[in-house]
DRENRO-551204 format. One record per residue (C-alpha): residue number from 1; x, y, z. Coordinates in Angstrom, 3 decimals, m for minus. Each point is the difference from the previous one (the first is absolute). Last residue first. Layout:
<sites>
  nr     east    north       up
 NUM        X        Y        Z
...
</sites>
This chain:
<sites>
  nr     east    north       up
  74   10.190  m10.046    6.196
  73   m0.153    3.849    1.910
  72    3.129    0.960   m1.484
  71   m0.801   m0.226   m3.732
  70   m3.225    2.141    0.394
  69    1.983    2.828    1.603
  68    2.784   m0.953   m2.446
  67   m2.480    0.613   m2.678
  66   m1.382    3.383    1.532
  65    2.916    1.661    0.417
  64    0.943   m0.486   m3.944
  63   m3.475    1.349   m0.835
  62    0.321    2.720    2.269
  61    4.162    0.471   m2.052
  60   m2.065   m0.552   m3.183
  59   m3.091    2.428    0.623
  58    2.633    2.452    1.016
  57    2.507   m0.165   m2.666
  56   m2.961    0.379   m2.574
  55   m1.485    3.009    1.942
  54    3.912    1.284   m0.316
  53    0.582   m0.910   m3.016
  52   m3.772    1.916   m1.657
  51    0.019    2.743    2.013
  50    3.787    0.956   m1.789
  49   m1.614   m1.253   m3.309
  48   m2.794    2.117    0.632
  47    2.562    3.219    0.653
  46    1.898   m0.527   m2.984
  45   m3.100   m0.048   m2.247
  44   m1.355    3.168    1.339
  43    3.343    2.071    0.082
  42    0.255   m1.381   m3.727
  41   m3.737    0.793   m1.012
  40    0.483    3.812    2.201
  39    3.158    0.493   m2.116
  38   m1.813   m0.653   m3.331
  37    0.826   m3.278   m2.586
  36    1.749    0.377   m2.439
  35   m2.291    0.679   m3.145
  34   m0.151   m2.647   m2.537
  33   m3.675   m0.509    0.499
  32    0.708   m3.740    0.473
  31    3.012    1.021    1.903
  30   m2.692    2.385    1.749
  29   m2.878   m3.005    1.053
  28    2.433   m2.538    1.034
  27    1.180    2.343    2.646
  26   m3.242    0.896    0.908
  25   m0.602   m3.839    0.129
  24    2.464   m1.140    2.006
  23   m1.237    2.922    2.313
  22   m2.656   m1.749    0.085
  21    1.674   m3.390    0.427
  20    1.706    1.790    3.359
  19   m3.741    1.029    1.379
  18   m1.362   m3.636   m0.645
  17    2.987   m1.453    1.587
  16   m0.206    2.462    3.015
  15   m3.529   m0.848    0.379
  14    0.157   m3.748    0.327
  13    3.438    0.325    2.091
  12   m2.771    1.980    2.521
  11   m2.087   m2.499   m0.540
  10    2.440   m2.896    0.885
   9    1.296    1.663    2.691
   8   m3.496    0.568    1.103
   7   m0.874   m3.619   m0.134
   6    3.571   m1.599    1.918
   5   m0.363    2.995    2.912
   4   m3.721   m1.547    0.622
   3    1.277   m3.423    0.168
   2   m0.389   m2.355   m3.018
   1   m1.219   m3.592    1.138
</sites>
């Protein structure tokens, strides 16, 4: 069973995926143009993918805790 912690890392990692593949997008979305990309979509993109590894480092270290939790108690 998930703990509490366990389901809102996991949303939280939810959102900053869906934030960083927007930004993905944006990015996507001007070499397609061929424009480079504005400050504010570079500032924006660099700051999801920040959100992004450290959610993801997060969810994996509680994840982590919680499988030697489990592994301890057999």
């Amino acid at each position: 069973m998930a703990t509490k912690e366990l389901r809102e890392l996991r949303h939280k990692y939810k959102a900053a995926y869906t934030s960083y593949m927007q930004s993905v997008q944006a990015l996507s979305d001007a070499a397609q143009a061929g424009v480079w990309p504005s400050a504010e979509v570079l500032k924006a993109e660099e700051a999801a993918l920040n959100e992004l590894t450290f959610i993801r480092q997060a969810l994996l270290d509680a994840l982590h805790a919680h499988g030697a939790k489990r592994t301890d108690r057999h």
